[in-house]
C-alpha positions as CSV (number, residue, x, y, z in Angstrom):
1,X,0.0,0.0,0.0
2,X,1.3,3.5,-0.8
3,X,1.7,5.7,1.8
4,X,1.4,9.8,0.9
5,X,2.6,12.4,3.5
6,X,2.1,15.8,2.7
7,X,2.1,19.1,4.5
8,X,-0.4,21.9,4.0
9,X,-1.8,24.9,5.3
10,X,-5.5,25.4,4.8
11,X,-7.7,28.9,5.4
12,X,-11.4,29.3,6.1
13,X,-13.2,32.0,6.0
14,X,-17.1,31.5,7.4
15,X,-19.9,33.4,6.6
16,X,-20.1,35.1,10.1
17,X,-17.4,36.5,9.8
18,X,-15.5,35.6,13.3
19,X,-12.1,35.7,11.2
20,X,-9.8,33.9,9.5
21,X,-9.1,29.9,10.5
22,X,-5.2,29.0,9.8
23,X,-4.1,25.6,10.2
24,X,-1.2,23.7,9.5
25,X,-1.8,20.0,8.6
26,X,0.6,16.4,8.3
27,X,-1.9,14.4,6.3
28,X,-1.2,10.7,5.9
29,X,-3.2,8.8,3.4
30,X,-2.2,4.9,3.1
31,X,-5.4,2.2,3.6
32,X,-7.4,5.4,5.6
33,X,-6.4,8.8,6.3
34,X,-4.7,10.1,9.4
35,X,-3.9,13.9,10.9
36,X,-2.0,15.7,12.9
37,X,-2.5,19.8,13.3
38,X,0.5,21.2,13.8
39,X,-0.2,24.8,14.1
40,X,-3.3,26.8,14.4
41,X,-3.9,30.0,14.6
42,X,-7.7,32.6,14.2
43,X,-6.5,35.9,13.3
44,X,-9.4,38.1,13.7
45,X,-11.0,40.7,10.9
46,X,-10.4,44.2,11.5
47,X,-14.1,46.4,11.6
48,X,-12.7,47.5,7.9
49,X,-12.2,44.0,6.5
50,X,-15.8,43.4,8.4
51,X,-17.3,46.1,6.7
52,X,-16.1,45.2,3.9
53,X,-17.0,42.1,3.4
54,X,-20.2,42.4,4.5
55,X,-21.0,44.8,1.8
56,X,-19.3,42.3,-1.2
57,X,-22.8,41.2,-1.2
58,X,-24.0,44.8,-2.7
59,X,-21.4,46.1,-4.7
60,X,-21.0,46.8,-8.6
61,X,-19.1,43.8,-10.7
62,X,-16.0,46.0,-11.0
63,X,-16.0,46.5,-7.4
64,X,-16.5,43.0,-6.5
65,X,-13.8,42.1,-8.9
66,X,-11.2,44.4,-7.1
67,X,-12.5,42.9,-3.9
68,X,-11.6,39.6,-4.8
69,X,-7.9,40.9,-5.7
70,X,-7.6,42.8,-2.8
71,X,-9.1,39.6,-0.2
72,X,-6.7,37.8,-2.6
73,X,-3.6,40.1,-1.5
74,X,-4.9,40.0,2.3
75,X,-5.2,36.1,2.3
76,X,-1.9,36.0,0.9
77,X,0.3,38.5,3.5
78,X,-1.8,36.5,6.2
79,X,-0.6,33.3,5.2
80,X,3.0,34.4,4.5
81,X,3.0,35.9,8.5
82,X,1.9,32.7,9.6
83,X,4.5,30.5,7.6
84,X,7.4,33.1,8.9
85,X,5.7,33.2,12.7
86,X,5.7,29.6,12.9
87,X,8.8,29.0,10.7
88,X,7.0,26.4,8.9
89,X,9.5,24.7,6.3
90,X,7.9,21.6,5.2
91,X,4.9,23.3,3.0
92,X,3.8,21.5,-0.4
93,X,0.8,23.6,-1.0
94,X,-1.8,26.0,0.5
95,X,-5.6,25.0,0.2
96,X,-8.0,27.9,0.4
97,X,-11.7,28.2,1.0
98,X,-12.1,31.7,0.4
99,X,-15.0,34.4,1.8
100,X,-18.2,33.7,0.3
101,X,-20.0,36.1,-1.1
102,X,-23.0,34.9,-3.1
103,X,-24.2,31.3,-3.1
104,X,-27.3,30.6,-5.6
105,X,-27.0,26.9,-7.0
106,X,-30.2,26.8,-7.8
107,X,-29.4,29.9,-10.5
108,X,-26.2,27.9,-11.5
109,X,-23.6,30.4,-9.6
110,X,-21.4,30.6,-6.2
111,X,-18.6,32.9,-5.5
112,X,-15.9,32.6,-3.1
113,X,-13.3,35.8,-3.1
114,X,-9.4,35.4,-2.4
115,X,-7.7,35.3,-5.4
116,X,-5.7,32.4,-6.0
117,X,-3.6,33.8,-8.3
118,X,-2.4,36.6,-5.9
119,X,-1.8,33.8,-2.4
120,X,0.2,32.1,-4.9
121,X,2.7,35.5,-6.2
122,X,2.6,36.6,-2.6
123,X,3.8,33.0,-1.0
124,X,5.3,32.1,-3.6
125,X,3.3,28.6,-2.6
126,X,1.2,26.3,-4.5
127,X,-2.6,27.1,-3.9
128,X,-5.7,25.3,-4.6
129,X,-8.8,27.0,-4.3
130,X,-12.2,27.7,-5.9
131,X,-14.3,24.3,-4.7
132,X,-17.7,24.8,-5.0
133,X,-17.8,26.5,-8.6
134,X,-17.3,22.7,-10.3
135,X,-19.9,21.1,-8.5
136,X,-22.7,23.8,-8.9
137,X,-21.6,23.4,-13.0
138,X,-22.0,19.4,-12.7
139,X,-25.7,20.5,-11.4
140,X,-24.7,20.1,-7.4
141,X,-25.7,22.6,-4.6
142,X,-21.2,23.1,-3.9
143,X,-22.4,22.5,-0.5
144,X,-21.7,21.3,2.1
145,X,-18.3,19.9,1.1
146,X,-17.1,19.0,4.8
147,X,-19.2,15.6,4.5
148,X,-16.1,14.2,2.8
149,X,-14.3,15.0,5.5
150,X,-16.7,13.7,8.0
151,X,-16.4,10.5,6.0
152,X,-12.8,9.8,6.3
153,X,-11.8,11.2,9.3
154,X,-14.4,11.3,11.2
155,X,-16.6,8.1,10.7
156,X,-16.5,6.8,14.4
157,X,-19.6,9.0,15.0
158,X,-23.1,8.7,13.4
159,X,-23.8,12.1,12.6
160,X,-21.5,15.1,12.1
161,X,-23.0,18.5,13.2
162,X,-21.4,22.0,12.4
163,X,-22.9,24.9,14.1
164,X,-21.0,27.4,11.9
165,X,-22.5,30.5,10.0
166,X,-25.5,27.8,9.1
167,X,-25.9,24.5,10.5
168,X,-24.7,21.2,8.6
169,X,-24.6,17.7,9.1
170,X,-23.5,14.9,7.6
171,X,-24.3,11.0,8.0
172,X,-24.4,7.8,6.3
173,X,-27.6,6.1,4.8
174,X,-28.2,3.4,2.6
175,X,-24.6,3.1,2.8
176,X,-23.5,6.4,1.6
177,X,-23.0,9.7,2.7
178,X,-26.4,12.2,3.1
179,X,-25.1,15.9,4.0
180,X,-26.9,19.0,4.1
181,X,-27.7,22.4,5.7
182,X,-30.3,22.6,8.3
183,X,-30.7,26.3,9.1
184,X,-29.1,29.9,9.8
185,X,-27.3,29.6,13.0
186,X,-24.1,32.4,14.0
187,X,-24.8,34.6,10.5
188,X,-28.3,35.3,12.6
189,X,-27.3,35.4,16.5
190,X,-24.0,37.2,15.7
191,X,-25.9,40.2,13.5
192,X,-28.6,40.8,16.5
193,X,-25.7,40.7,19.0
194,X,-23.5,43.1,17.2
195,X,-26.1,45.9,18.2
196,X,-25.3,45.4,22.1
197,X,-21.3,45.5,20.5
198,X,-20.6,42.4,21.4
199,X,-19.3,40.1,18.6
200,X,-21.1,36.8,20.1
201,X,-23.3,35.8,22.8
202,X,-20.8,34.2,25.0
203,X,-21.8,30.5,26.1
204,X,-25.4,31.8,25.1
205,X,-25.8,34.1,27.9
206,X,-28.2,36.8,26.8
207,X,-30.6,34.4,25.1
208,X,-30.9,32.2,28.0
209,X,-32.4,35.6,29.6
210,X,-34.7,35.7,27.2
211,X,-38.2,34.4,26.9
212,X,-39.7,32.5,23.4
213,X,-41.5,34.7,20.6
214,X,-43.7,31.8,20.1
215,X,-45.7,33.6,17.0
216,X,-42.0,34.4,15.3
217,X,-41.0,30.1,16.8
218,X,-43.8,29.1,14.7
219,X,-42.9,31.3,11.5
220,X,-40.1,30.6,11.2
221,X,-40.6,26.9,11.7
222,X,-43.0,27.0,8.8
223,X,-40.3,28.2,6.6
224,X,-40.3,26.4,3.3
225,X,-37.0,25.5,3.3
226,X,-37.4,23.4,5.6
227,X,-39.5,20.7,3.9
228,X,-37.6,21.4,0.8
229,X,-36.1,18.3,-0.8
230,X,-32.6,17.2,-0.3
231,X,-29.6,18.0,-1.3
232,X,-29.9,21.8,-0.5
233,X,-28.0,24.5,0.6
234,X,-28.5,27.8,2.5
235,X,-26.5,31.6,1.5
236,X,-26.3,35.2,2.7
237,X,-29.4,35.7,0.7
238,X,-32.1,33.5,2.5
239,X,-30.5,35.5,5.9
240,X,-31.5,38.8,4.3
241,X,-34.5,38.1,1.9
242,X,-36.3,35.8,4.8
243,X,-34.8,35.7,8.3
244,X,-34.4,39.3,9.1
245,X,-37.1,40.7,7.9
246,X,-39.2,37.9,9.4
247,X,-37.4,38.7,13.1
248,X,-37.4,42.7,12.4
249,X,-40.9,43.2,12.1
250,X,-42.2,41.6,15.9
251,X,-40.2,44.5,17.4
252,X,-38.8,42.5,20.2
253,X,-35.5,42.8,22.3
254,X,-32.5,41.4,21.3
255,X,-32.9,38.7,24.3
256,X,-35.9,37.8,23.1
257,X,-34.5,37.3,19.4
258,X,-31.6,35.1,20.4
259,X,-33.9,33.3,22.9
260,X,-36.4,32.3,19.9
261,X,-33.8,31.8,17.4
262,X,-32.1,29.5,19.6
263,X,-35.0,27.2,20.1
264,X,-35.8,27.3,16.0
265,X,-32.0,26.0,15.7
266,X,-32.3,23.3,18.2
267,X,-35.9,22.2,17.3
268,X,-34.7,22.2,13.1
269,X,-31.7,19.7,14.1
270,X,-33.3,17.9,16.4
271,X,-35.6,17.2,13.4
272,X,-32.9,15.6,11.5
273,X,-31.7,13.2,13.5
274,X,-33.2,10.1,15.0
275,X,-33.8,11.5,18.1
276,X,-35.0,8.5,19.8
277,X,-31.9,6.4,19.9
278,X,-29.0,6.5,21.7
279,X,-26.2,7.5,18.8
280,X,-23.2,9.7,18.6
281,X,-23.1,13.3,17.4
282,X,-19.5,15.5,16.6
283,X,-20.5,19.0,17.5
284,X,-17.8,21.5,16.0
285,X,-17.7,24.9,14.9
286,X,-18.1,28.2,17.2
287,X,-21.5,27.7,17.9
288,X,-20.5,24.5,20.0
289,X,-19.4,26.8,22.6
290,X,-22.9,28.5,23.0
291,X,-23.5,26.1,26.4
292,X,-27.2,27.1,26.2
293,X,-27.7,26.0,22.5
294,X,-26.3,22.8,23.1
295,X,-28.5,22.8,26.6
296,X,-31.3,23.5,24.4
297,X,-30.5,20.7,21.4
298,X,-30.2,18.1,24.3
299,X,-33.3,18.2,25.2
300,X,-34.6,17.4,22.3
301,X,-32.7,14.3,21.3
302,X,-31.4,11.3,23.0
303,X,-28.2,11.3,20.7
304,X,-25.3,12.0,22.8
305,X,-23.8,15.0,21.7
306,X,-20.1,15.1,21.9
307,X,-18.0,18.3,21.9
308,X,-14.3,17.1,20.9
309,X,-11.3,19.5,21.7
310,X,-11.1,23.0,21.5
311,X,-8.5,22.5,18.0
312,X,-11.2,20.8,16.4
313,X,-14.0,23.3,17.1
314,X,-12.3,25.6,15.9
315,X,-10.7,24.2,13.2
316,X,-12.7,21.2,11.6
317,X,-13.8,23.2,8.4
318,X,-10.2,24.7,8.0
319,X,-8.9,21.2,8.4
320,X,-11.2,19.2,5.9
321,X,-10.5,22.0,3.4
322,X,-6.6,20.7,3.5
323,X,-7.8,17.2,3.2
324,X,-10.3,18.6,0.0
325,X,-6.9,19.9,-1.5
326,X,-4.7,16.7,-0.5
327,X,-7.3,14.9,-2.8
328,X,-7.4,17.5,-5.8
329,X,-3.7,17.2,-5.5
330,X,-3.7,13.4,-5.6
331,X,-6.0,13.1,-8.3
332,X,-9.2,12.0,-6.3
333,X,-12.7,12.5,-5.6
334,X,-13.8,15.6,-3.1
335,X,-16.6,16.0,-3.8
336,X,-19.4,13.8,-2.7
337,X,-22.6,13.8,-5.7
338,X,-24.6,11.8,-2.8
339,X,-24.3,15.0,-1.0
340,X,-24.4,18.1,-3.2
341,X,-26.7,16.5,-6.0
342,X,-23.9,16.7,-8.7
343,X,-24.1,14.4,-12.0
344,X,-21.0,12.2,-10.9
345,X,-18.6,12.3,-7.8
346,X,-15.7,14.6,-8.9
347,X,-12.2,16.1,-7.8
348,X,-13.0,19.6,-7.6
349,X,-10.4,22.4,-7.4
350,X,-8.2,24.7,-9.1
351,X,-4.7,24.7,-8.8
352,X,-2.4,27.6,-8.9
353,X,1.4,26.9,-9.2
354,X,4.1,29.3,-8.5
């Protein structure tokens, strides 16, 4: 059997903004795969690069195309700190998510900014970026791609739950793997936090002092989406176009907001799961440090619900993402048609070399 070892540095960038997730990765592929993180690091966005981003959803095609440079050129001097900083020497190639901005499979389109072209000049690295676009051309949703992820490094639990910008989850059925997204989950609670100044509701705090909306519980609970048929995906525009001004117009305090949204996240999972048997669930992304969330989905399920170490919250997407390049690189499926909806299982990626 032939054993590859490669080292790579892969960068995330959710959609609720929290920052930038930098990890540095031994992958070891021989009859499974194996990993070690060697480095780690979440560099925060400054307000500007917040702003910023934020409004890539409205600006004019020139100005979204300078965006992507400029993120491109960002991304880069990031990465090349972090290589110097941590005086990483063994590096065969950088994989990078990206920032989303727009993500419409359903009108054939998805863009994720950060210029390969200009990590690549600026490291003078190897970079393989641009994921999703393949998959939503071979007729997929180019979401969720961390089921692949969940699938070979992961597969000791039954489901795989990411409470990230949106929710995920991935699991096998029928002897493949099922992924999709469940609902809005930080892209929501972070925006109606951000008035108090905060950047997150720490360990779910102010929405435990809150009391249920149950009028807005059962609207958005009715959402459409919800019913919709699998494989599907959520973007910034269901957020905006739906959720907000759904919330917006019942006038209620912020408590009260994160309070009711909290209970439509945990009753949506808990409706995805068999909730009456005693399985496993890998909880990972930020949202598995909101204590009263997970509180909340608990009580719905009788899945135990396990939170792994803090490197893996934090870094699970930023991680698969290096494993989604180690297999573009080798020449193997990523990306999962089971799970997006594509015409044929495919290795997705472009590569940049220097």
């Amino acid at each position: 059997m032939k054993i590859s070892t490669k080292y790579i540095i892969g960068v995330m960038s959710g959609t609720s903004l929290d920052g930038l997730d930098l990890v540095y990765v031994k992958i070891i592929a021989s009859e499974n795969y194996r990993f070690e993180i060697l480095k780690s690091e979440t560099i925060s966005y400054s307000n500007e690069w917040k702003r910023t981003l934020k409004e890539g959803f409205h600006l004019s095609a020139e100005k979204l195309v300078k965006l992507d440079a400029d993120y491109g050129s960002y991304l880069g001097k990031t990465l090349l700190n972090f290589i110097k900083k941590n005086r990483i020497q063994k590096l065969d190639f950088i994989a990078s998510h990206g920032h989303t901005i727009f993500h419409n499979p359903k009108k054939n389109y998805t863009l994720q900014i950060g210029n390969g072209p200009q990590i690549t000049a600026i490291t003078g690295i190897k970079t393989i970026c641009n994921f999703r676009v393949q998959d939503v051309a071979l007729g997929g949703q180019g979401a969720p791609l961390v089921p692949i992820g969940d699938e070979l490094l992961f597969s000791e639990y039954d489901y795989c739950l990411n409470l990230g910008g949106f929710s995920n989850i991935s699991f096998r059925k029928n002897h493949q793997r099922i992924a999709f997204d469940i609902c809005p989950v930080n892209i929501v609670l972070n925006h109606y936090v951000a008035t108090l100044n905060l950047e997150y509701d720490d360990k779910g705090t102010i929405a435990s002092a809150g009391n249920i909306e149950n009028d807005l519980l059962s609207a958005l609970n009715s959402l459409a989406f919800y019913n919709d048929a699998k494989p599907k995906s959520l973007g910034y525009e269901f957020v905006v176009e739906t959720i907000f001004p759904m919330i917006d117009k019942h006038n209620l305090s912020i408590k009260d907001i994160l309070r009711t949204f909290v209970e439509h996240i945990a009753i949506q999972i808990s409706k995805k799961i068999d909730s009456n048997s005693e399985k496993t669930m890998l909880v990972s992304g930020g949202g598995a440090f909101n204590t009263f969330l997970i509180e909340r989905l608990q009580s719905y399920t009788k899945t135990q619900l396990v939170i792994p170490e803090e490197t893996i919250i934090n870094y699970k997407e930023a991680l698969v993402f290096v494993l989604l390049g180690f297999l573009k690189d080798e020449g193997k499926n990523n990306c999962l048609k089971s799970v997006t909806g594509a015409i044929k299982d495919h290795s997705s990626g472009v590569i940049y070399n220097f």
